[in-house]
N, C-alpha and C positions, 0 to 999 in steps of 0.2 A: 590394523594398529591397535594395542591394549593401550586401554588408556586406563589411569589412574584415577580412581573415586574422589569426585569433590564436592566436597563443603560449602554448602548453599551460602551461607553468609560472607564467607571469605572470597566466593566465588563470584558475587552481587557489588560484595565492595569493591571489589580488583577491576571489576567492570566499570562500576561506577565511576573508577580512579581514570580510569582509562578514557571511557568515554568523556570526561572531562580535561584532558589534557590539552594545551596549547602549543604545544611543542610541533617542529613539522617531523613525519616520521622519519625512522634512520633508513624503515628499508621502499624505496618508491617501486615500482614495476617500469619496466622496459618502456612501456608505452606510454606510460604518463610523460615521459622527456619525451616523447615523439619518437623514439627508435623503432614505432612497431612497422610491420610490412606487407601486404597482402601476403609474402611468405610465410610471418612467422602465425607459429601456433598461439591465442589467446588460451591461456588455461584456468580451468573458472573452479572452482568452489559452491558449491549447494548447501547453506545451512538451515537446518528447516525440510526435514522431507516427508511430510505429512500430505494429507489432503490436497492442502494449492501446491507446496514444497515439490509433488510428486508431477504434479502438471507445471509448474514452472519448471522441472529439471529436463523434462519430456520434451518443453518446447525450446530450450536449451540446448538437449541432444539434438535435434530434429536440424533447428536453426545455424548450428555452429556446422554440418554439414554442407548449406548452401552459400555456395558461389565461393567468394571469398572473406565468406566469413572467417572460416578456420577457428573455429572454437573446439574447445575438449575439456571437458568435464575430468577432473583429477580429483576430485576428494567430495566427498559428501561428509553431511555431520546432523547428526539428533542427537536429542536427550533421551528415544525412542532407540536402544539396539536393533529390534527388531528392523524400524523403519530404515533405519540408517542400512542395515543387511541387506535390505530390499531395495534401497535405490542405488546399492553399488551392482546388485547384480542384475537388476535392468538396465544400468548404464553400461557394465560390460557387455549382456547381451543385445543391444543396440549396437554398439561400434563392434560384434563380432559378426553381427550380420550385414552390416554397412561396410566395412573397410577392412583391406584387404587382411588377412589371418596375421596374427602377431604383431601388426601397428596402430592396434588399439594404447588407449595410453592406461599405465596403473593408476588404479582409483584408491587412494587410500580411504580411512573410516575414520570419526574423531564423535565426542561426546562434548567436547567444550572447544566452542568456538576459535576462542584467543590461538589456539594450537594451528589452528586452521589459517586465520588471518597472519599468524607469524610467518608464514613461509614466503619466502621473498620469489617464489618462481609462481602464485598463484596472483592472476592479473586480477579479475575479478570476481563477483561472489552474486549466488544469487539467495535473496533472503528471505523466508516463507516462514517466520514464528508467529505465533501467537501475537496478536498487538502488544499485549503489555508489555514485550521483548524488543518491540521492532526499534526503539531509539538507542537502547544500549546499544544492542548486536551492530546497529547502522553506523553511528559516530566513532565506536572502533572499530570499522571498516574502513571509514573514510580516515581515521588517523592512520589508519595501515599502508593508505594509499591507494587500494582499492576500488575499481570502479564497480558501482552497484546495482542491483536491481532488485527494486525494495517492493511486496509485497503492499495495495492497501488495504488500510487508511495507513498515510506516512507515517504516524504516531498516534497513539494512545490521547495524550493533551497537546494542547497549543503550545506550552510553555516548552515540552521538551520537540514539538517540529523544529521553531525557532535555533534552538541549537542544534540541531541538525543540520538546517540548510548552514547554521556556522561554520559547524564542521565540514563542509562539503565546499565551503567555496574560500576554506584556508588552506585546504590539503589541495586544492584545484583538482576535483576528480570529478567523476561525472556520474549522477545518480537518474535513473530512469524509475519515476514510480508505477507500479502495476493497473495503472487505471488504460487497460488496454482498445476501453471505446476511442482512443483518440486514432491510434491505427487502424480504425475501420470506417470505411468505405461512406458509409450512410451517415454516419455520425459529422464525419468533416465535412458530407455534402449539407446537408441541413445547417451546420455552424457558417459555411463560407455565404451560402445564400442569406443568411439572417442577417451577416456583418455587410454582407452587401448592398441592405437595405429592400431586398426581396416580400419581406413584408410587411414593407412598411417603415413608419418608426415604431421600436418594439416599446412595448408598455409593460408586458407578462409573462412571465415563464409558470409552465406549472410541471412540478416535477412529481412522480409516482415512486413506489418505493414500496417493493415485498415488506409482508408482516412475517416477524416473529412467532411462532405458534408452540404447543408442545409441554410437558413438564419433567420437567429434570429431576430425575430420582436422586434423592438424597443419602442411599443408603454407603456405606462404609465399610469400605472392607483395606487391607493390606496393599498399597501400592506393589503393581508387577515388578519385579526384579530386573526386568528388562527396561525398565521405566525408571531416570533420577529425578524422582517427585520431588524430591526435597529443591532442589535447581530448576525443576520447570516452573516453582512457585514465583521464583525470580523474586523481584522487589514489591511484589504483593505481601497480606498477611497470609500466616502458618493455617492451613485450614487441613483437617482430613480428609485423604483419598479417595475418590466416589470416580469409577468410571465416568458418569456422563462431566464429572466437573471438566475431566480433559480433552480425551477423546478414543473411541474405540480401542480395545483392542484386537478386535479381528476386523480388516477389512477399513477403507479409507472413505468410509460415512460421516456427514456432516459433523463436528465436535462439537461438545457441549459446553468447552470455554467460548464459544461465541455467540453463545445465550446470558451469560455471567458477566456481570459489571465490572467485576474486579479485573479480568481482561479486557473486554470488549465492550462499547455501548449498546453492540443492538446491528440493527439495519441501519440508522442513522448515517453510522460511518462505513459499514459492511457493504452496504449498496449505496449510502449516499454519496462514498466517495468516489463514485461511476455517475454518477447523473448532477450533482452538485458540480463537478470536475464541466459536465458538457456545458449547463448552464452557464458558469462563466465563460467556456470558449466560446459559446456563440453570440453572450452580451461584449463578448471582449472586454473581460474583467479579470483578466490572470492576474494583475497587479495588482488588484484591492478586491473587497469583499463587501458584502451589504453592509449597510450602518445601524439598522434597525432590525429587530430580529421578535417575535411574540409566537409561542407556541404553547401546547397540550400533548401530554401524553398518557397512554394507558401504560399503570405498571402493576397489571393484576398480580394474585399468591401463585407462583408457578413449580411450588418444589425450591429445588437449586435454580431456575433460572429466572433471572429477574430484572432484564432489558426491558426495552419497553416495546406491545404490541402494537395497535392501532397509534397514529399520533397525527398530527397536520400543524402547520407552520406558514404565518405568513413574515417574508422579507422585505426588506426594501433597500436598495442601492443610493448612492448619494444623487443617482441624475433619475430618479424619482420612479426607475422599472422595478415591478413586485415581482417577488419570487412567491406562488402559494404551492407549498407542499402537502401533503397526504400520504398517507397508504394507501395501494391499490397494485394491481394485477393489469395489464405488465408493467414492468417497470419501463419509464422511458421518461422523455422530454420533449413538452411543447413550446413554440414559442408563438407568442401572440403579437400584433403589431396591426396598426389601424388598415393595412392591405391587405393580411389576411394571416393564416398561422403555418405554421411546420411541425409537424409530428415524428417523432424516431424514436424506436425502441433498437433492439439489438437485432429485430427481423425484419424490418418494415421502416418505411420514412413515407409520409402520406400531407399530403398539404390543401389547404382550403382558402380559396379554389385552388384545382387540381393544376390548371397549367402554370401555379409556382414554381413547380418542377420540371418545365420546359424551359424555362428559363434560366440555363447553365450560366457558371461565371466565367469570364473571358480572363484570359493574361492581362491585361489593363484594370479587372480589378483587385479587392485584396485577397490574395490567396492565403492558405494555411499552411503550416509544417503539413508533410503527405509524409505516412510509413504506410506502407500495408503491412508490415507486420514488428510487434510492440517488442520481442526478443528478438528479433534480426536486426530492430534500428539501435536498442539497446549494446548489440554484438559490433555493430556497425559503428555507433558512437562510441564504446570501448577502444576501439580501434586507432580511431580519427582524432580525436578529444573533441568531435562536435558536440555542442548539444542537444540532447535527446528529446522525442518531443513535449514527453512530460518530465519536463527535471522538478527538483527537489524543491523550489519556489511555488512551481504550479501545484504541487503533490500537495504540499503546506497549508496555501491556501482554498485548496479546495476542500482539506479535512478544517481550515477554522472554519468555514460554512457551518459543514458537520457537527462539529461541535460547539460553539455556540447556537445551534436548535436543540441540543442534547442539557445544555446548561438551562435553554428557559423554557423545556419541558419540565425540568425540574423544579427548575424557582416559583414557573408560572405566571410571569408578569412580563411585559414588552422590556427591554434591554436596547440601549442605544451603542454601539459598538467604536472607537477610535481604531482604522486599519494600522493607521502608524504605531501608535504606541503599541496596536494589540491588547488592549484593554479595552472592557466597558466601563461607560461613563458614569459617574456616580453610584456604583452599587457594589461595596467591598463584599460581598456574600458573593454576589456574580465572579468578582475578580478571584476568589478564595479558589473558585472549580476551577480556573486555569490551567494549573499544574496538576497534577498524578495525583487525585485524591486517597489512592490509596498505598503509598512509598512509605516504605520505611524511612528509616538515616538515611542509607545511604541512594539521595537523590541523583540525580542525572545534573 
């Protein structure tokens, strides 16, 4: 499909317009009224086909082939032609190698989303941008009617998660966040044992978290032609073109908007919304979030990139258990408790003493949501309108963690948090970082 050149600003506002609308959509999918069937086909949309875009779409195709899932992949979409070319033609050569000749489904190509979400035969969407994109593209998703499956951290700031999960629970669709340690194995086992009082009463979590490293060349040259720079900038400020600002062009190597503040905080949110996410599952605190919060961060001269390296963080919840974060290698989650701890990374779960982990949990006590896999429960709950195991509540609250350590990395002073209101207590400088520090007009 040719699509027609757009206008960053007119293109930022329309979204903007969009993604704030109260209205419920005109046009709903099959499935959201419950007409769907193990017959019929889900047909999903990919926007964002970069790096994760390219492993979220893979495990999409992969997933929509098992049991009865019945998914199908019909339209991809970038701001990258190139990329966008490349994930139609590994999704056609997927379903030519999978199913039978000639009932593969057409995959169209689109450069601007809204094109993509209008189409009333596409169920739902999977979303892989840049953070600083992820609330637009999401809330006119969910106005679309759209079931999602959002890439993390949910959002960039607190203020626009908040309306996110508004938007998701006025259009009643169902949004699955990408923090996929919940569908694995180790993860849930370590979380169900802790809530079961395994070890102990918990006192401490101590969470790990990759460092940032590298320096982002600053040099300048002519955004690619294959590339709408001017629309990738989105609702950031106008800055000039630099490979690493975005991301490769040959080859789907780490990008260099996720060293750069004006997109991304860093690891913070990049990996803290994986391990921040487990800590509250296994304090069972999906509902609320610590209240106190005091951290440090390193924000050495790095070129263009200017997240923060090394950092540590201690929390503390209302019923009086510390969270103390760090950097460190590997990343994972401990939990401490006066009968002993549980440790889990994404290879290992190891506990002290050792026979913690003989001690399995029975049906009698509390068990957890179980997926073994984060794009099948996703396909599954599209399906069903169950809810997924990390919907748009959990997703939210596990990036305010994230971001409030990111706000008093930067202030530098202990921050006493309200979960309701979502604000800190007495500190309008703290409350000011809330929102998208760096939006033009037109806000979300």
């Amino acid at each position: 499909m040719v699509v027609k050149s757009i206008n960053r600003r007119d293109f930022v506002r329309a979204s903007a317009l969009a993604a704030t609308a109260l209205a419920v959509p005109t046009i709903v999918p099959a499935h959201v009224l419950g007409k769907a069937s193990p017959n019929d086909t889900l047909r999903i949309g990919c926007i964002g086909t970069g790096r994760m875009g390219h492993g979220d779409m893979g495990e999409c195709l992969a997933q929509g082939l098992v049991g009865d899932n019945n998914a199908r992949i019909v339209a991809v979409c970038d701001l990258d032609s190139h990329r966008a070319q490349h994930a139609k033609q590994q999704s056609e050569g997927t379903y030519a190698r999978k199913l039978t000749e000639g009932s593969g489904p057409v995959i169209d190509v689109y450069s601007d989303y809204r094109e993509l979400l209008a189409r009333s035969d596409i169920d739902g969407v999977t979303i892989s941008t840049p953070d600083h994109w992820h609330a637009l593209v999401a809330i006119a998703a969910a106005d679309a009617g759209k079931a999602i499956y959002l890439q993390k951290p949910l959002t960039y700031s607190i203020a626009e998660g908040r309306k996110l999960v508004e938007a998701v629970q006025r259009n009643n669709v169902i949004l699955q966040t990408g923090s996929q340690q919940r569908s694995d194995r180790r993860f849930r086992t370590a979380c169900e044992l802790v809530r079961n009082g395994r070890v102990g009463k918990l006192h401490t979590i101590h969470v790990k978290l990759p460092t940032d490293s590298g320096i982002g060349n600053p040099q300048t040259v002519a955004a690619p032609a294959n590339l709408n720079y001017d629309v990738w900038l989105g609702p950031t400020a106008v800055q000039p073109y630099a490979q690493d600002r975005v991301h490769p062009q040959a080859g789907f190597s780490r990008p260099g908007w996720l060293q750069i503040e004006s997109y991304c905080r860093g690891m913070i949110t990049g990996w803290g919304a994986h391990m921040f996410d487990i800590a509250q599952w296994g304090h069972g605190a999906d509902g609320s979030v610590p209240v106190e919060v005091e951290a440090t961060g390193e924000f050495p001269e790095r070129g263009l990139f200017n997240v923060h390296t090394d950092f540590s963080a201690e929390l503390r919840y209302a019923d009086g258990v510390r969270v103390i974060a760090t950097s460190g290698d590997p990343a994972g989650v401990t939990f401490e408790g006066d009968a002993g701890s549980i440790h889990v990374t994404r290879s290992s779960i190891k506990a002290t003493p050792s026979k913690l982990l003989d001690d399995l949990v029975t049906d009698s006590d509390v068990r957890l949501y179980q997926s073994d896999n984060h794009m099948g429960n996703f396909l599954q709950c599209a399906r069903s309108g169950k809810a997924p195991i990390c919907p748009v509540e959990v997703g939210h609250q596990a990036n305010v963690v994230c971001v409030m350590v990111h706000i008093a990395m930067k202030l530098g002073r202990k921050l006493r948090w309200d979960p309701q209101q979502e604000k800190f207590l007495g500190d309008d400088a703290a409350n000011e970082m809330l929102d998208y520090p760096h939006r033009q007009p037109w806000v979300v």
